[in-house]
C-alpha positions as CSV (number, residue, x, y, z in Angstrom):
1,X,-18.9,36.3,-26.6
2,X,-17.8,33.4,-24.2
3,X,-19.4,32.9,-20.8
4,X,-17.4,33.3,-17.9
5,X,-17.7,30.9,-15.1
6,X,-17.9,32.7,-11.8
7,X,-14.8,32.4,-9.1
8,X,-16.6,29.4,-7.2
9,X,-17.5,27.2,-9.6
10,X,-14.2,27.7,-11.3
11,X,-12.5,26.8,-7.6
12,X,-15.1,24.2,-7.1
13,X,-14.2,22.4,-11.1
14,X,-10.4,23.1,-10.4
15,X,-10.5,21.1,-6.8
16,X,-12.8,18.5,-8.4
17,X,-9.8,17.6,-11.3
18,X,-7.1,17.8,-9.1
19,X,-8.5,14.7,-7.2
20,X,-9.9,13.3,-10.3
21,X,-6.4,13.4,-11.8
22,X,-4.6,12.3,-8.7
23,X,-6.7,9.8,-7.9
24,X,-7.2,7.9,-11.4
25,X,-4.7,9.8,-13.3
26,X,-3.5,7.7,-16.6
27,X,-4.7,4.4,-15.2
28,X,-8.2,4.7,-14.1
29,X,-8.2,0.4,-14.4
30,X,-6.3,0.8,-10.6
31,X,-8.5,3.2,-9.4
32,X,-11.2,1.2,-9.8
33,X,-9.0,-2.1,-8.3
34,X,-8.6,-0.5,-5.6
35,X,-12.3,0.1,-4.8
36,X,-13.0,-3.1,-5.7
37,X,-10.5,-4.6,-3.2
38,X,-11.8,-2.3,-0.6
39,X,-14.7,-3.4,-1.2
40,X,-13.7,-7.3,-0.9
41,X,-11.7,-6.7,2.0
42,X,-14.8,-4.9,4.3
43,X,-17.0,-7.8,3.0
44,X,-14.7,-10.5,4.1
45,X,-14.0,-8.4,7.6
46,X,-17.5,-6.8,8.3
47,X,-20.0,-9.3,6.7
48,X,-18.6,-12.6,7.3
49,X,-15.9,-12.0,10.4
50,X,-13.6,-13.4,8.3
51,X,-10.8,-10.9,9.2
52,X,-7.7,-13.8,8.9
53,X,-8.8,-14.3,5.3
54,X,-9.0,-10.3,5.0
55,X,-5.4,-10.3,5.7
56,X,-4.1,-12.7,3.6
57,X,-6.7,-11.6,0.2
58,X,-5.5,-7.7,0.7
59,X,-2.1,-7.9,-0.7
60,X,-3.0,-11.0,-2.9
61,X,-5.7,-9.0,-4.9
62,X,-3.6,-6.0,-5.1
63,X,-0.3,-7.1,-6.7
64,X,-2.7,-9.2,-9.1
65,X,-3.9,-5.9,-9.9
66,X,-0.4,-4.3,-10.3
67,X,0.7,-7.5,-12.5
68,X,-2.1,-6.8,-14.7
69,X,-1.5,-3.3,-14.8
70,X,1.8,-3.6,-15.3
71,X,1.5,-6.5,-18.0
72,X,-0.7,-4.0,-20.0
73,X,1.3,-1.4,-20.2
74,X,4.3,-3.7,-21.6
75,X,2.1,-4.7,-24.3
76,X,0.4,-1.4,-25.3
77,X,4.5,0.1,-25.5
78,X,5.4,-2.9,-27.4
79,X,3.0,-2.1,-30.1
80,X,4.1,1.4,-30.5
């Protein structure tokens, strides 16, 4: 006999991997770029004032992340 789970906690698990999924989905290595680059960027603005350098290391850090991600994925299709 399987357990059912009750209507909440199936709602509550069902809203939980809809995020999960469309927030990592099949590359959680950008997910967690793009808390790391949050993180950088609030550092750089909040900590040190340094909101010029903000600017300019935003969209530096994140097509480095994309190129990576992108270079990876070339490399795991290539040796399929």
């Amino acid at each position: 006999m399987s357990k059912q789970q009750s209507l909440p906690v199936r709602l509550l698990r069902g809203f939980a991997m809809f995020w999960w999924d469309f927030l990592v989905g099949d590359t959680p290595e950008l997910f967690i770029a793009v808390l790391v680059i949050i993180g950088v960027v609030a550092l750089l603005s909040v900590v040190g004032h340094f909101n010029a350098a903000a600017v300019i290391v935003l969209p530096l850090l994140a097509v480095s992340a994309l190129a990576i991600s992108v270079r990876r994925a070339q490399r795991s299709s290539q040796r399929k």
